[in-house]
N, C-alpha and C positions, 0 to 999 in steps of 0.2 A: 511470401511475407518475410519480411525481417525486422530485426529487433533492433533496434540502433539508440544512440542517449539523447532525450531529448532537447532541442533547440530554439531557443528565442523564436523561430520561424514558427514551432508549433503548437505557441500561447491559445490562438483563435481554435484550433481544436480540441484540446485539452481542454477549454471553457465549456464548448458545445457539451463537448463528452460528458464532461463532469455536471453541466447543467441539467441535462436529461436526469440526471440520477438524482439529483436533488430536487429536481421536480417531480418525478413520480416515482421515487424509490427509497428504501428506507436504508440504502448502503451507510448514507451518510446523513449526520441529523443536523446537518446544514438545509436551511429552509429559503434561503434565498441566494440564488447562483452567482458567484463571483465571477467578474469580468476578466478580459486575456491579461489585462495586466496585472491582475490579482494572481493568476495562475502562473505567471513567466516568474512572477516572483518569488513563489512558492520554488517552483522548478531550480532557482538561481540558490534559494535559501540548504535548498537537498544536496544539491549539486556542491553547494559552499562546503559542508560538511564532509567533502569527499565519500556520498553515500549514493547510491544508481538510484538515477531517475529514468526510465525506460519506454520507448516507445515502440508499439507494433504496426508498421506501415507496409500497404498494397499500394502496388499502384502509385504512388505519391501520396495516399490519402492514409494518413491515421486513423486507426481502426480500434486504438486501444492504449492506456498505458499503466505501469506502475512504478510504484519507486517506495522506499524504504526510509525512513526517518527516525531525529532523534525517540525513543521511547516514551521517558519524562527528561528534564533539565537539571535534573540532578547528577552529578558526578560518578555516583555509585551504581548508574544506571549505562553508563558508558560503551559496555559491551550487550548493550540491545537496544533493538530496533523496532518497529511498529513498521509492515505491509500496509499500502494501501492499492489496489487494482480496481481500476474501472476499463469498461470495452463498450463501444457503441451501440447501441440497441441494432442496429441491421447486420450487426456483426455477432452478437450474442451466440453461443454455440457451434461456432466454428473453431474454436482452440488459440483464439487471444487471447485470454487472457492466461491459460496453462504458457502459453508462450514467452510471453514477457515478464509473467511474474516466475519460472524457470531461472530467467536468466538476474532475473532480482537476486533472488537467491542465490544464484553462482556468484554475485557479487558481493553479497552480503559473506559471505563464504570466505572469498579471497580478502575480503577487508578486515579480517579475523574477529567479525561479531559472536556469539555465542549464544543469543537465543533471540528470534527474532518472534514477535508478536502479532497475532491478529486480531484486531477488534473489530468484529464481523456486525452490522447491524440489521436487526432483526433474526429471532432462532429461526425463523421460516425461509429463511433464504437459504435455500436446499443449493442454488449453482454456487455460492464464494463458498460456503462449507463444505459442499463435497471438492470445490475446486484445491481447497487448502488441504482436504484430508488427502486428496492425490497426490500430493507435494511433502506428503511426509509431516504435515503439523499434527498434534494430537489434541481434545477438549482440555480444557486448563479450566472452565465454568462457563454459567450462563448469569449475566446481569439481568434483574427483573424488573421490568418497566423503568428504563434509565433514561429512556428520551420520550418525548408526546409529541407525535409528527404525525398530519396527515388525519387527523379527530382520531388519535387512538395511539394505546402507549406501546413503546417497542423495545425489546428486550436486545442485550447484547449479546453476543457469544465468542467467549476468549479461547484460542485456539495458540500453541505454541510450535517451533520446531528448534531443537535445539542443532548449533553447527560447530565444526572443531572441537569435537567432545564435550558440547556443553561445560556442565559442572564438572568434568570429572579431575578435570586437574586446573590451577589457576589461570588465568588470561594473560595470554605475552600480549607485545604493542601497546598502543596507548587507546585505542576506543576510539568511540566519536568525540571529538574535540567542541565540548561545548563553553558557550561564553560563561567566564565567572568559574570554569572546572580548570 
């Protein structure tokens, strides 16, 4: 397997992948699947930002990706970022997603962020929770019924990890360069 940044060429998976999930999963409370060019755009949008968008590919075939984005659009929010990871259902449990999102984080790292976020959907989802808590994130809270997906309501769970000493001293560089900051 390797890890490599995602490319225009791998819109049409990224769709699949991410389609699966929002058809029978409560990662995301996105309820209708966005198409490759919804997703290349997304990817181009991450990518603009000088933020990793990551892919996990066998074989030729993408198995997996994640990438890191701005937090909120505010200014003061600059040095963090918000995890997102998804992995192909026939791929589940083989260590895609500890893979690629690894290497999120090492980029996340070297781009001098300081606290990256997860907003994990559903508390029952025992693989992204335990996957973040092996990656060193800590619980920050649990949102209570924040989305209605699927005839039933589902809760969030905020998870953090801080990088570059976090809070402990102030942030050099300039953050994610967002529009209007």
């Amino acid at each position: 397997m390797i890890i490599r940044a995602a490319e225009a060429d791998d819109a049409q998976a990224l769709a699949a992948i991410y389609g699966h999930h929002v058809l029978h999963g409560f990662g995301t409370f996105e309820t209708e699947p966005p198409d490759a060019a919804w997703m290349d755009g997304r990817r181009r949008e991450i990518q603009g930002y000088g933020l990793p968008f990551f892919v996990a590919e066998d074989g030729g075939r993408v198995l997996g990706y994640a990438y890191a984005g701005p937090f909120r659009p505010r200014p003061g929010y600059r040095f963090t970022a918000e995890d997102s990871v998804y992995v192909a259902p026939d791929a589940v449990g083989r260590g895609v997603g500890r893979a690629v999102l690894s290497r999120v984080m090492e980029a996340c790292e070297a781009f001098g962020l300081r606290q990256v976020v997860a907003v994990i959907g559903d508390s029952g989802n025992a693989a992204s929770i335990g996957l973040h808590r092996s990656l060193g994130f800590t619980d920050a809270g649990v949102g209570r019924s924040f989305g209605f997906k699927h005839g039933r309501w589902v809760d969030i769970v905020w998870m953090q990890k801080s990088l570059n000493g976090g809070d402990e001293t102030p942030p050099t560089g300039l953050g994610v360069k967002l529009s209007g900051s």
